[in-house]
N, CA, C, O and CB atoms as a CASP TS submission, in Angstrom:
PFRMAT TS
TARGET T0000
AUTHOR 0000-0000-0000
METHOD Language model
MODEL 1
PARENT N/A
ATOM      1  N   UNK     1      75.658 -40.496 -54.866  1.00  0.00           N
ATOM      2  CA  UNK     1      75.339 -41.651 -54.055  1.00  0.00           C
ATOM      3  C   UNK     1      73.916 -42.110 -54.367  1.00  0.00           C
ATOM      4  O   UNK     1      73.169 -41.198 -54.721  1.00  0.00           O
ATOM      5  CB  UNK     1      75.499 -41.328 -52.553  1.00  0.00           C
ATOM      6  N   UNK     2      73.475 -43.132 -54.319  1.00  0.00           N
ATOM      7  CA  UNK     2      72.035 -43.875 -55.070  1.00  0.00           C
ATOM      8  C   UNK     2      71.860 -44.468 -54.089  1.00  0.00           C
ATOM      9  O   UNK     2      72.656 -45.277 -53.615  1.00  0.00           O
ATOM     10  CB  UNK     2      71.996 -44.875 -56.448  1.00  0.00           C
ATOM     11  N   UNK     3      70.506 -44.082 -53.504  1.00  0.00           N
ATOM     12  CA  UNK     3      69.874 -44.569 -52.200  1.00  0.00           C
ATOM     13  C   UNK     3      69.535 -46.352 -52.729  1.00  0.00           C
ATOM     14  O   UNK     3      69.346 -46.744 -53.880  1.00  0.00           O
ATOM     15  CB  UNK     3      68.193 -43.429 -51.736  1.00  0.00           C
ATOM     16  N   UNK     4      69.547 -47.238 -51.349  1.00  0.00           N
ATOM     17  CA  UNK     4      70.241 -48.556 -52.061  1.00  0.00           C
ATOM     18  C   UNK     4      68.267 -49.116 -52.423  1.00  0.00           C
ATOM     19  O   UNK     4      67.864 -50.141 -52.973  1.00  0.00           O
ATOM     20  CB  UNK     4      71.656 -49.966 -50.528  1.00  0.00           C
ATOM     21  N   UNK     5      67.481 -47.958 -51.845  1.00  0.00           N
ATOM     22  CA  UNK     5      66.410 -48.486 -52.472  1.00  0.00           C
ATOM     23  C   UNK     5      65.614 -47.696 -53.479  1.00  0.00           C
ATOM     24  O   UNK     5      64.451 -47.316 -53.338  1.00  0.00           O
ATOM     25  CB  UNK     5      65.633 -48.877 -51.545  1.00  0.00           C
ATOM     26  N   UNK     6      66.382 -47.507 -54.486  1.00  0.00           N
ATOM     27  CA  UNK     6      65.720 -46.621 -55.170  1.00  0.00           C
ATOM     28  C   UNK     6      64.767 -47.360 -56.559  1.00  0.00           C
ATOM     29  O   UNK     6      64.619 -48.545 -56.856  1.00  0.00           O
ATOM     30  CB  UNK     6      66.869 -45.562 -55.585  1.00  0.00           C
ATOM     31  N   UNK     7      64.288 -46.227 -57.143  1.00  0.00           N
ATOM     32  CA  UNK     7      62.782 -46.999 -57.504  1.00  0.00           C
ATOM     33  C   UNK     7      62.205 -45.599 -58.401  1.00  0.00           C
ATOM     34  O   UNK     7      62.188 -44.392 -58.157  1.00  0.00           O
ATOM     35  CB  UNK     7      61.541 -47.528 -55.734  1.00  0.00           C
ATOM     36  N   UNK     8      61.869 -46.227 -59.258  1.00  0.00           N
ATOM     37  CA  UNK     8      61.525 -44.481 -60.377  1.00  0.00           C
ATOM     38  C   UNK     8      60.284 -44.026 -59.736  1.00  0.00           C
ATOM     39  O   UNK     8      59.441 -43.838 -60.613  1.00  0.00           O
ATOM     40  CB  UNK     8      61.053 -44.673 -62.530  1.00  0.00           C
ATOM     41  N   UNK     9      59.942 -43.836 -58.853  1.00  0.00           N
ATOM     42  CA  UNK     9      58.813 -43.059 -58.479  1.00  0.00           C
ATOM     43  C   UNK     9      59.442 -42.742 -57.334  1.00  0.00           C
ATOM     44  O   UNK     9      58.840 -41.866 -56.711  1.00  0.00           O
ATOM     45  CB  UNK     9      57.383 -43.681 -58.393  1.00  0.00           C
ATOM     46  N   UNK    10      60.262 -43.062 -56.910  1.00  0.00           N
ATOM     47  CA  UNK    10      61.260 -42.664 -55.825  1.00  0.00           C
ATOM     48  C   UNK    10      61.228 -40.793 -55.605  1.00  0.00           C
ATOM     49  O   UNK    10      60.461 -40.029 -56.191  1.00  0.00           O
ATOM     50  CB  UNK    10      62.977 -43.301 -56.423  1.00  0.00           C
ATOM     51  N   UNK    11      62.219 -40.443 -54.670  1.00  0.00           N
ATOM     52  CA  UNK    11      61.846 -38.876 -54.387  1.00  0.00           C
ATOM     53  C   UNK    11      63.139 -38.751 -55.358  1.00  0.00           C
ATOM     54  O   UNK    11      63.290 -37.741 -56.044  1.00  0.00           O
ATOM     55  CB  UNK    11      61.842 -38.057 -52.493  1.00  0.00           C
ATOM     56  N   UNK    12      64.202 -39.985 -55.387  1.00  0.00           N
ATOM     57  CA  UNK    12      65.595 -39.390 -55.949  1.00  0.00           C
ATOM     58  C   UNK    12      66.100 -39.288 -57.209  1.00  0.00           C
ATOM     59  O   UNK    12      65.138 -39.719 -57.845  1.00  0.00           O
ATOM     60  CB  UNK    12      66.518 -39.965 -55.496  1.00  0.00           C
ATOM     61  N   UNK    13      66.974 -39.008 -58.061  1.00  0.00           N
ATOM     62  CA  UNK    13      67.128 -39.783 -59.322  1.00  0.00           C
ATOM     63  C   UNK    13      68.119 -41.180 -58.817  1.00  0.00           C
ATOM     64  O   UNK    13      68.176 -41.796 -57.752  1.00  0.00           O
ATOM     65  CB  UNK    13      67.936 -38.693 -60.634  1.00  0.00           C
ATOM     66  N   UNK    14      68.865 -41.333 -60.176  1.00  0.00           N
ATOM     67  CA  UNK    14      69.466 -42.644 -60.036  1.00  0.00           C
ATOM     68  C   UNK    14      70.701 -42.032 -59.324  1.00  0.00           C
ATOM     69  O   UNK    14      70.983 -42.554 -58.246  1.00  0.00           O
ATOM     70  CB  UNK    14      69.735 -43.572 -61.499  1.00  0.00           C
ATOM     71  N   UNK    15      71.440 -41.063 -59.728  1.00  0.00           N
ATOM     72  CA  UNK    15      72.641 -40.722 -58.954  1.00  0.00           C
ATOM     73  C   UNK    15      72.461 -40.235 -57.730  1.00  0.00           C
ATOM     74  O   UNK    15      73.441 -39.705 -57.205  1.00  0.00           O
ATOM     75  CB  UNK    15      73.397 -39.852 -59.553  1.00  0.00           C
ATOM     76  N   UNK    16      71.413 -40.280 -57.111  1.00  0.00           N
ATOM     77  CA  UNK    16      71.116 -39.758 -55.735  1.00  0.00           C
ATOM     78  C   UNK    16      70.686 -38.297 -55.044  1.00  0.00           C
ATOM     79  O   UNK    16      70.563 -38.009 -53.853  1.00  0.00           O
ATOM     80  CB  UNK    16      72.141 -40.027 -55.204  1.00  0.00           C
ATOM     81  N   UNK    17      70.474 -37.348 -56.447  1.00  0.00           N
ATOM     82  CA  UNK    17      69.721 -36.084 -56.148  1.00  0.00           C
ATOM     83  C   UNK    17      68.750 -36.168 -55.724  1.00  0.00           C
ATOM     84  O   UNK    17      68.098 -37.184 -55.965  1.00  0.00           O
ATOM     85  CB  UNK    17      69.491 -35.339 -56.959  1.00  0.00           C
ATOM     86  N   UNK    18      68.158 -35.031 -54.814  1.00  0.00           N
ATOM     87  CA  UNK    18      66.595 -35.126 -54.873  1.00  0.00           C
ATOM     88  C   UNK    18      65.786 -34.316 -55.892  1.00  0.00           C
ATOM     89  O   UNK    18      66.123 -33.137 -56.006  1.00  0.00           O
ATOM     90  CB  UNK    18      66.059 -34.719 -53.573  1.00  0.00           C
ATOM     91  N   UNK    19      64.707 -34.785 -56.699  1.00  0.00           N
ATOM     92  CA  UNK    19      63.788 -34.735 -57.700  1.00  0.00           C
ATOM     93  C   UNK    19      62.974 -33.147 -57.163  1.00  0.00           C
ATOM     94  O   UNK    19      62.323 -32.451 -57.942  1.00  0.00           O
ATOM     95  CB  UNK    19      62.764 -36.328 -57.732  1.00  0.00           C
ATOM     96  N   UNK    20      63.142 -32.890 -56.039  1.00  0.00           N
ATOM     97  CA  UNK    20      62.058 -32.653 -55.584  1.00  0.00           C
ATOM     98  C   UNK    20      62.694 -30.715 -54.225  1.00  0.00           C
ATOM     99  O   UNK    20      63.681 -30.527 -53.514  1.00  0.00           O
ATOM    100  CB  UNK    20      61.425 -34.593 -54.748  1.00  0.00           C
ATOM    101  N   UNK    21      61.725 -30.014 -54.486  1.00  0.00           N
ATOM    102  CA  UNK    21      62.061 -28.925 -53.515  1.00  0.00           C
ATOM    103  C   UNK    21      61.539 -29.391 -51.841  1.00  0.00           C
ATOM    104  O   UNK    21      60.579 -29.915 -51.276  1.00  0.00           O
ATOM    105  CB  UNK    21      61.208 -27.431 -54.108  1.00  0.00           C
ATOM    106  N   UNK    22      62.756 -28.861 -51.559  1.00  0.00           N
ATOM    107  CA  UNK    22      61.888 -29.013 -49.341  1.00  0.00           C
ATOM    108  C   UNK    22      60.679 -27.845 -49.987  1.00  0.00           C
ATOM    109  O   UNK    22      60.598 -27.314 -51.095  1.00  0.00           O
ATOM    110  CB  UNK    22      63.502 -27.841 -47.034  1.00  0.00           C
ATOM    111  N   UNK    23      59.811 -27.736 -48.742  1.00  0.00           N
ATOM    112  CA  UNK    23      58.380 -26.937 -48.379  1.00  0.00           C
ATOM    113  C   UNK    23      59.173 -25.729 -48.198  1.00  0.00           C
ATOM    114  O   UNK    23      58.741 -24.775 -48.845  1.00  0.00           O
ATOM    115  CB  UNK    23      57.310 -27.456 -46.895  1.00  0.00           C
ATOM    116  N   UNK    24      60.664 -25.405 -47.197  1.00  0.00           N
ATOM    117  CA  UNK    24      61.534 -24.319 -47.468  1.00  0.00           C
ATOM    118  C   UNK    24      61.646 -23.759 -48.944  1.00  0.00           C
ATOM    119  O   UNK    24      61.124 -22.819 -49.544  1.00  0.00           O
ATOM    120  CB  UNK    24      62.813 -24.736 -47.036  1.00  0.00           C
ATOM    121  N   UNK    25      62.374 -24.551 -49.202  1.00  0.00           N
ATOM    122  CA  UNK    25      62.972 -24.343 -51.142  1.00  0.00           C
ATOM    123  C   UNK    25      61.797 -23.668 -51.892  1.00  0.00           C
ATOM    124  O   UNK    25      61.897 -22.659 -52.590  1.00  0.00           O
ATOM    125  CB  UNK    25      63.276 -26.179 -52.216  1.00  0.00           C
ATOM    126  N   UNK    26      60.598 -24.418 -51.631  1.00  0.00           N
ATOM    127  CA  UNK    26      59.793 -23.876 -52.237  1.00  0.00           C
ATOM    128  C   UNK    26      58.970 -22.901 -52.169  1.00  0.00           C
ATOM    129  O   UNK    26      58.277 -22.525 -53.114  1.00  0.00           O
ATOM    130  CB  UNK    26      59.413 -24.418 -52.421  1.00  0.00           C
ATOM    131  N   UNK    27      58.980 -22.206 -50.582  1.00  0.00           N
ATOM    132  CA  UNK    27      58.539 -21.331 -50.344  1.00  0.00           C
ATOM    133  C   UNK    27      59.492 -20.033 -50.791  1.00  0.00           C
ATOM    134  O   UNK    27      58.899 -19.192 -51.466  1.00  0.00           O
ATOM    135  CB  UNK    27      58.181 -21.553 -49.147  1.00  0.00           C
ATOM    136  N   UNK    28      60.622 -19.820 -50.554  1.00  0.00           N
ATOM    137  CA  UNK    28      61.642 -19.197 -50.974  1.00  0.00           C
ATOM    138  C   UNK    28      61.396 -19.396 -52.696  1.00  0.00           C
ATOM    139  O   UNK    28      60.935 -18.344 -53.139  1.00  0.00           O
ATOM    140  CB  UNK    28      63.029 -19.819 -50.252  1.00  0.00           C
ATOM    141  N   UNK    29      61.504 -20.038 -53.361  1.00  0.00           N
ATOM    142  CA  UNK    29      61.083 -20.159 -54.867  1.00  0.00           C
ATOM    143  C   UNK    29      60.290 -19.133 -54.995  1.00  0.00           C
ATOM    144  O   UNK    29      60.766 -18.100 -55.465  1.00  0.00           O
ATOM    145  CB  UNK    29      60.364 -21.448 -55.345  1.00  0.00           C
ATOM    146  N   UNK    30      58.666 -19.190 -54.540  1.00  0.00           N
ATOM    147  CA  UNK    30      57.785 -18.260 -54.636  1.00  0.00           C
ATOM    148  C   UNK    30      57.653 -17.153 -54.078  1.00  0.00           C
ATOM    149  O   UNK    30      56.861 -16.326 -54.530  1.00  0.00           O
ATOM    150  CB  UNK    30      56.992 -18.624 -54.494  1.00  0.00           C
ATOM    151  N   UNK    31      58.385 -16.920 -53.007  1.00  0.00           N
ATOM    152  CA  UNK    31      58.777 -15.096 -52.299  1.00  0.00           C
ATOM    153  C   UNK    31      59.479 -14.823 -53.666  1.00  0.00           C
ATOM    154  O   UNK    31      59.034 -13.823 -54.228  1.00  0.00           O
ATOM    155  CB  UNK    31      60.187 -14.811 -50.474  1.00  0.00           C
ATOM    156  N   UNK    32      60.546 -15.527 -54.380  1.00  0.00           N
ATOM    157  CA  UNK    32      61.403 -14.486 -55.441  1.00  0.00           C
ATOM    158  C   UNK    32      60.442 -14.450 -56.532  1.00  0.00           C
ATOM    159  O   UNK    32      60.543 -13.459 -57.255  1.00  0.00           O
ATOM    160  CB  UNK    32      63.048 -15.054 -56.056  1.00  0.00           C
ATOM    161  N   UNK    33      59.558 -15.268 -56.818  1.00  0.00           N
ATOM    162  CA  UNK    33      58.435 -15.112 -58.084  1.00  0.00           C
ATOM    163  C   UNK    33      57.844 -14.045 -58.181  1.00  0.00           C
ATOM    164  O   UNK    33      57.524 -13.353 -59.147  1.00  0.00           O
ATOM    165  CB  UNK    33      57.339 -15.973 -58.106  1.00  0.00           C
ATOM    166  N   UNK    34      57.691 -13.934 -56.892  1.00  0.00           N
ATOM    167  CA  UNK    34      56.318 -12.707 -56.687  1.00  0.00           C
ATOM    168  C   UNK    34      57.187 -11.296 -56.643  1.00  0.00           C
ATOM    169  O   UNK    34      56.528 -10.281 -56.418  1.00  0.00           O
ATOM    170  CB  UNK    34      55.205 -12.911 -54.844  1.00  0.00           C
ATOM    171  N   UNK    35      58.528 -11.161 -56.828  1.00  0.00           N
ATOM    172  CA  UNK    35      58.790  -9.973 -56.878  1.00  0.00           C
ATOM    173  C   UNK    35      59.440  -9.904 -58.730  1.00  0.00           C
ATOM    174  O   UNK    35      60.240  -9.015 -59.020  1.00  0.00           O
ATOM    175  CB  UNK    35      59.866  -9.599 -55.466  1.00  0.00           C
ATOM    176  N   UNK    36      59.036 -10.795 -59.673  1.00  0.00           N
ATOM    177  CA  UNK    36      59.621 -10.997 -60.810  1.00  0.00           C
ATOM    178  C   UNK    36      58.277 -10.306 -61.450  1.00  0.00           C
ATOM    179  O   UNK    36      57.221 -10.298 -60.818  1.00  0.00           O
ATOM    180  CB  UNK    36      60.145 -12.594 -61.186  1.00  0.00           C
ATOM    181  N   UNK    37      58.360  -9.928 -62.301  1.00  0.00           N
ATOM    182  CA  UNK    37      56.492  -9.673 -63.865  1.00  0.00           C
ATOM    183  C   UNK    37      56.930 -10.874 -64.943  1.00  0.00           C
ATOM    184  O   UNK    37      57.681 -11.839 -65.083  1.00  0.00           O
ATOM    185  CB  UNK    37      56.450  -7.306 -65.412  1.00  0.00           C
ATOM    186  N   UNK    38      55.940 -10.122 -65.570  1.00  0.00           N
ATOM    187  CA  UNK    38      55.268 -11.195 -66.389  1.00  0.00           C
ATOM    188  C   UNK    38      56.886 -11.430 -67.773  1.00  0.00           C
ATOM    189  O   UNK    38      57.545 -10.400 -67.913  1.00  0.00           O
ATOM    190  CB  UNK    38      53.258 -10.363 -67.211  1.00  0.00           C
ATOM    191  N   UNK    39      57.198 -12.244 -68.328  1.00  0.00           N
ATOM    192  CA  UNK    39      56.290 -13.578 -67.817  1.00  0.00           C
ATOM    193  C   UNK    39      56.990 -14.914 -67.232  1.00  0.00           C
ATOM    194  O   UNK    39      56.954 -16.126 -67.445  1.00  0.00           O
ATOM    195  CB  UNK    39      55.454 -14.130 -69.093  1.00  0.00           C
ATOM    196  N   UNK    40      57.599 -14.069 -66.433  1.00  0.00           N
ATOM    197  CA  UNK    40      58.186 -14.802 -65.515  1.00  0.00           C
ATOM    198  C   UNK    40      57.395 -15.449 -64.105  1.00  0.00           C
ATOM    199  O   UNK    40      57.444 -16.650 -63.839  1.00  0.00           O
ATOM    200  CB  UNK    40      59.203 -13.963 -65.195  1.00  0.00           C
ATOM    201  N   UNK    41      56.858 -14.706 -63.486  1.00  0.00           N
ATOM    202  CA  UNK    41      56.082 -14.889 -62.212  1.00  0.00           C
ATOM    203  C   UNK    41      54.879 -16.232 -62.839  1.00  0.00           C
ATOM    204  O   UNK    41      54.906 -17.377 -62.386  1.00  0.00           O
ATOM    205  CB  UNK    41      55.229 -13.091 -61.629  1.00  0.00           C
ATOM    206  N   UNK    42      54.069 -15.851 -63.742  1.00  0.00           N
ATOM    207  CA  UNK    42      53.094 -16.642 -64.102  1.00  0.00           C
ATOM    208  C   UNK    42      53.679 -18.302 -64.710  1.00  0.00           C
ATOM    209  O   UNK    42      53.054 -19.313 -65.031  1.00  0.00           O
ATOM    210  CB  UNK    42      52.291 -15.726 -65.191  1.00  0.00           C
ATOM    211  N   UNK    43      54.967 -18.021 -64.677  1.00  0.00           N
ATOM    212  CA  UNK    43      55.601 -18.854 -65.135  1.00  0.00           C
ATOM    213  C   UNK    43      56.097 -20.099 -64.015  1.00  0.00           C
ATOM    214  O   UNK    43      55.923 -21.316 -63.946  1.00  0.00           O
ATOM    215  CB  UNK    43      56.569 -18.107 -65.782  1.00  0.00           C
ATOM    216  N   UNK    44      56.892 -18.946 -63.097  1.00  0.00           N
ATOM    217  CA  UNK    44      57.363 -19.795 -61.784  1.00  0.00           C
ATOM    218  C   UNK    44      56.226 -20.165 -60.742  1.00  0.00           C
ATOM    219  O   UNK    44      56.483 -21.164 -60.069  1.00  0.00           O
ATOM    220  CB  UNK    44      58.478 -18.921 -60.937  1.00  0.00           C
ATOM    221  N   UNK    45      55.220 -19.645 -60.530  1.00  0.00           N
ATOM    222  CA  UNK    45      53.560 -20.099 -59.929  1.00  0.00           C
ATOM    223  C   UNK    45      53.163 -21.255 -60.959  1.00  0.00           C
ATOM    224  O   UNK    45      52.999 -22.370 -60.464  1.00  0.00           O
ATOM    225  CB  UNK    45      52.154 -18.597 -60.044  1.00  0.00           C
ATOM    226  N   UNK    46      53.006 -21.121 -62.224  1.00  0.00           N
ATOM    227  CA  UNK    46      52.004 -22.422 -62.497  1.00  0.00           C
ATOM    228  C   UNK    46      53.171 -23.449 -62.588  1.00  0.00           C
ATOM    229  O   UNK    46      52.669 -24.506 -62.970  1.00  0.00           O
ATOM    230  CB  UNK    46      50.898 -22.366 -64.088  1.00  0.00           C
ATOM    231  N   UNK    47      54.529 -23.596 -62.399  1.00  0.00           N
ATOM    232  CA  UNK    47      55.442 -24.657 -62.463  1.00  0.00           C
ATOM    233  C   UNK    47      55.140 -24.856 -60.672  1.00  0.00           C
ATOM    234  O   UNK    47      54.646 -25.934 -60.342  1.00  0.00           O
ATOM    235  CB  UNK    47      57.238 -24.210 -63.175  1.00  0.00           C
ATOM    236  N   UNK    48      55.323 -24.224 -59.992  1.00  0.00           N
ATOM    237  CA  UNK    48      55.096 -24.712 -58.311  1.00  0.00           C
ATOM    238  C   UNK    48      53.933 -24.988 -58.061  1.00  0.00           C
ATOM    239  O   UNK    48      53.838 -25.957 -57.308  1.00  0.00           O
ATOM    240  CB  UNK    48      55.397 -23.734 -57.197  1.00  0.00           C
ATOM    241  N   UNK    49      52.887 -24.498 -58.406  1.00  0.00           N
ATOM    242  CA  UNK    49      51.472 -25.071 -57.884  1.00  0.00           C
ATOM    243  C   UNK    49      50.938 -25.762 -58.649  1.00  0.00           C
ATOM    244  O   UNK    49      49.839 -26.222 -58.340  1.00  0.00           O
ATOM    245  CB  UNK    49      50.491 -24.229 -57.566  1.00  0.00           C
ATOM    246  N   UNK    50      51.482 -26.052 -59.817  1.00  0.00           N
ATOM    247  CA  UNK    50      50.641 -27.129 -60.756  1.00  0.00           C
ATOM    248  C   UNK    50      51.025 -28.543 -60.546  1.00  0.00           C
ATOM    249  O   UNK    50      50.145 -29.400 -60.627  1.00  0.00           O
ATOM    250  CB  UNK    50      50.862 -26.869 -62.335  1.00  0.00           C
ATOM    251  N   UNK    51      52.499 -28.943 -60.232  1.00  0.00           N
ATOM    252  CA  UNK    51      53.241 -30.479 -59.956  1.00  0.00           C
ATOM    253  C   UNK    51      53.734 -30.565 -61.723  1.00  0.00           C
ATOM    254  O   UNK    51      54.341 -31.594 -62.020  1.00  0.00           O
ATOM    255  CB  UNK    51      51.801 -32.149 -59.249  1.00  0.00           C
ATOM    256  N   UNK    52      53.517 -29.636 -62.755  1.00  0.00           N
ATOM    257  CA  UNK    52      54.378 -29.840 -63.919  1.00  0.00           C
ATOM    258  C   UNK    52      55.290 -29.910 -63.853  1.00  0.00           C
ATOM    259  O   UNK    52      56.099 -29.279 -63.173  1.00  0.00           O
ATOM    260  CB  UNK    52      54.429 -29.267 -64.691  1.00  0.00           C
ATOM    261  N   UNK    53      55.481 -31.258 -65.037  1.00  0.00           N
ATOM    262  CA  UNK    53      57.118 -30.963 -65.271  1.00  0.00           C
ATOM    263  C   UNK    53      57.565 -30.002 -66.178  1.00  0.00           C
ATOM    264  O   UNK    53      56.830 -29.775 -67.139  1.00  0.00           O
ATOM    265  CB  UNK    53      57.831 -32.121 -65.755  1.00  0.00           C
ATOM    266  N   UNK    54      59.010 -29.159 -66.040  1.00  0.00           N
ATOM    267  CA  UNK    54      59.430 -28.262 -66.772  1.00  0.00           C
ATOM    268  C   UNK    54      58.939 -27.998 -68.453  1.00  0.00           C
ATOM    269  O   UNK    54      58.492 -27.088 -69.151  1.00  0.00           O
ATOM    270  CB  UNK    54      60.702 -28.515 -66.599  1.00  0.00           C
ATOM    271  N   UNK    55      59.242 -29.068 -68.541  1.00  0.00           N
ATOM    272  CA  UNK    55      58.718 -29.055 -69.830  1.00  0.00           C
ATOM    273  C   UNK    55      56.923 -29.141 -70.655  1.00  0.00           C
ATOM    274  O   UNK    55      56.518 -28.716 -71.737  1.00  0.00           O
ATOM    275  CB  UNK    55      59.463 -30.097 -70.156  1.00  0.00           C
ATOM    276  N   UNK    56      56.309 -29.805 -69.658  1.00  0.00           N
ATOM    277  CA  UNK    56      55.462 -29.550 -69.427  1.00  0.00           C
ATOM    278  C   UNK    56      54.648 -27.858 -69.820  1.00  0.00           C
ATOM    279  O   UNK    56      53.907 -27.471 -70.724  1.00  0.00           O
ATOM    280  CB  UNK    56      55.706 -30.017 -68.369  1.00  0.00           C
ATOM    281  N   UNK    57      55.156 -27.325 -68.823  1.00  0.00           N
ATOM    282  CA  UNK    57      54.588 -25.340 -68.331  1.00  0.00           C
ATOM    283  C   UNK    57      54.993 -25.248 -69.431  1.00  0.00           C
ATOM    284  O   UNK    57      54.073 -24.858 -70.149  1.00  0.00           O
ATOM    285  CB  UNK    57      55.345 -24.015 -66.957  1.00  0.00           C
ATOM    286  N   UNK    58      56.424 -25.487 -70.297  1.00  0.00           N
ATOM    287  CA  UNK    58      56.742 -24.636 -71.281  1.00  0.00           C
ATOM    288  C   UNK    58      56.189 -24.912 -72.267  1.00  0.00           C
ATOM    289  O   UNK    58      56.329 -24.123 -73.202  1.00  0.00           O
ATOM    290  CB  UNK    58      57.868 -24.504 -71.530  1.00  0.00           C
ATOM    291  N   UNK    59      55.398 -26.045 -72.457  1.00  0.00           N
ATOM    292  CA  UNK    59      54.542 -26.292 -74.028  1.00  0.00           C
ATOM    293  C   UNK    59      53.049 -25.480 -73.673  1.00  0.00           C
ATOM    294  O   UNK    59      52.141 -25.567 -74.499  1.00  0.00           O
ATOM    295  CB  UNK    59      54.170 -28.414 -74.492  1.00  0.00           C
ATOM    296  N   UNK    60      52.827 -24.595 -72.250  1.00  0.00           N
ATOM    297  CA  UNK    60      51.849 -24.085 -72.333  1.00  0.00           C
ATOM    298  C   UNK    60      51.452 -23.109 -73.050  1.00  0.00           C
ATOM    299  O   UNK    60      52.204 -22.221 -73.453  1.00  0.00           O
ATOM    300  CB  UNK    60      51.676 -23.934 -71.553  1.00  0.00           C
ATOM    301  N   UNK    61      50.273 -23.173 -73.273  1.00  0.00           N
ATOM    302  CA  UNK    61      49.565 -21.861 -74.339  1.00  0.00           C
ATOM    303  C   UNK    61      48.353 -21.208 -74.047  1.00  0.00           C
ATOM    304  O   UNK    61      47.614 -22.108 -73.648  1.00  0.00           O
ATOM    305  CB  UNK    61      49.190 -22.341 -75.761  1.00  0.00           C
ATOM    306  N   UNK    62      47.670 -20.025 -74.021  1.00  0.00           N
ATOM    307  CA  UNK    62      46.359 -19.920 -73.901  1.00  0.00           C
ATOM    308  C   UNK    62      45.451 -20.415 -74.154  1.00  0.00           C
ATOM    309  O   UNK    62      44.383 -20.106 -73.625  1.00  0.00           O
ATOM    310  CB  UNK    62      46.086 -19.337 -74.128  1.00  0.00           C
ATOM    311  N   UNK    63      45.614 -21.716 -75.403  1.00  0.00           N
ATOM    312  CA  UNK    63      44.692 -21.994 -76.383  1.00  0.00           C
ATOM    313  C   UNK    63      44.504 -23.439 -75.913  1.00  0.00           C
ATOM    314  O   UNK    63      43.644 -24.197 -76.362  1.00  0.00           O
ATOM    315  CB  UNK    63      45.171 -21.731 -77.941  1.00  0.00           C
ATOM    316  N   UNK    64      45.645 -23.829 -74.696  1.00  0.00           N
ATOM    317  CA  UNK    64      45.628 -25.439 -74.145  1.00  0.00           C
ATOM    318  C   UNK    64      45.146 -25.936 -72.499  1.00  0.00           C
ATOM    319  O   UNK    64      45.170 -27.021 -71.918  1.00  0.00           O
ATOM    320  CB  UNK    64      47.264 -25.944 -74.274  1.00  0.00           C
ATOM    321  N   UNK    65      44.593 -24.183 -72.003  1.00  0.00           N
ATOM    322  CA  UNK    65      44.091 -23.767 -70.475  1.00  0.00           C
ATOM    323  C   UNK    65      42.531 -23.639 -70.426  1.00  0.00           C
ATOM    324  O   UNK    65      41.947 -22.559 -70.509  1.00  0.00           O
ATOM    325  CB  UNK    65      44.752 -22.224 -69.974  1.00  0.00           C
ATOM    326  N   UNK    66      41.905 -24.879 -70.281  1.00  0.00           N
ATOM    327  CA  UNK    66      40.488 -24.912 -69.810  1.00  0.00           C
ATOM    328  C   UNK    66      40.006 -24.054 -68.877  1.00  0.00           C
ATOM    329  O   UNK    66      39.793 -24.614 -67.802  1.00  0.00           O
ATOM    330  CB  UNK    66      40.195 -26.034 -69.330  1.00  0.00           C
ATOM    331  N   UNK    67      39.699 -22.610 -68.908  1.00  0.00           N
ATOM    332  CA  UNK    67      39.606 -21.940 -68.064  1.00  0.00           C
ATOM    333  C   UNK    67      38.060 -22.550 -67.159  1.00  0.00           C
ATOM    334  O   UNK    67      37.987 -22.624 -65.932  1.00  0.00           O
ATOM    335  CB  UNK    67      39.736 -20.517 -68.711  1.00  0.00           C
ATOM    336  N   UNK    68      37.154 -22.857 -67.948  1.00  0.00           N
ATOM    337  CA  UNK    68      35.733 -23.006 -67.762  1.00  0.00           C
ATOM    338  C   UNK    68      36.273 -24.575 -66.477  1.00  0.00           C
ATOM    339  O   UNK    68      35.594 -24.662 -65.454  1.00  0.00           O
ATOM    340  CB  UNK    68      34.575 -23.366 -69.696  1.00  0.00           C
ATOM    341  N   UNK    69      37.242 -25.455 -66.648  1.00  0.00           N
ATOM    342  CA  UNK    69      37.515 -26.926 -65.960  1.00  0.00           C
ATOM    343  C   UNK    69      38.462 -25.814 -64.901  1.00  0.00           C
ATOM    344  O   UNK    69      38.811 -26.534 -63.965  1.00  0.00           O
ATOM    345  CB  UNK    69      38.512 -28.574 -67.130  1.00  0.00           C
ATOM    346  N   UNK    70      38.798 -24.947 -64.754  1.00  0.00           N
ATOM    347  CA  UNK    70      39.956 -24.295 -63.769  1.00  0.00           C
ATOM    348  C   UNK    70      38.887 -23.896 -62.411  1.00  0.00           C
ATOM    349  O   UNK    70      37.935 -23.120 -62.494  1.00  0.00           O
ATOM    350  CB  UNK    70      40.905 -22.611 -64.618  1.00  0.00           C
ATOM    351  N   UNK    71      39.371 -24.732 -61.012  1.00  0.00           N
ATOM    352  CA  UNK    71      38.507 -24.411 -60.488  1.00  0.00           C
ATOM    353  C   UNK    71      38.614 -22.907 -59.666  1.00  0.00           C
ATOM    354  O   UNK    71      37.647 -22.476 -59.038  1.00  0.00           O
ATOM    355  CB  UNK    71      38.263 -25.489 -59.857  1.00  0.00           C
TER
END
């Protein structure tokens, strides 16, 4: 179903999913992170607290993380 005002910055896609985790979803996301290692956990934290997109985290590298700009 496609909300009749939808809009690409919208929360939905075009077929009417949401883009996006509830504050639930996402808290539950990160209780199961934190019982995962590496390199999984570091994985599912910087995809939830960063706002990356998937693809995004996954082109990450050590060599592309401004640690010195990390506040």
């Amino acid at each position: 179903m496609r909300p009749s005002s939808f809009h690409p910055t919208s929360l939905h896609a075009a077929n009417g999913t949401r883009k996006y985790l509830t504050i639930a979803e996402r808290a539950r996301f990160m209780e199961t992170a934190a019982w995962t290692g590496p390199p999984v956990r570091p994985f599912c934290l910087v995809l939830a607290l960063s706002g990356g997109r998937l693809s995004e985290v996954l082109e990450l590298t050590p060599a592309t993380i401004d640690a010195e700009r990390v506040p």
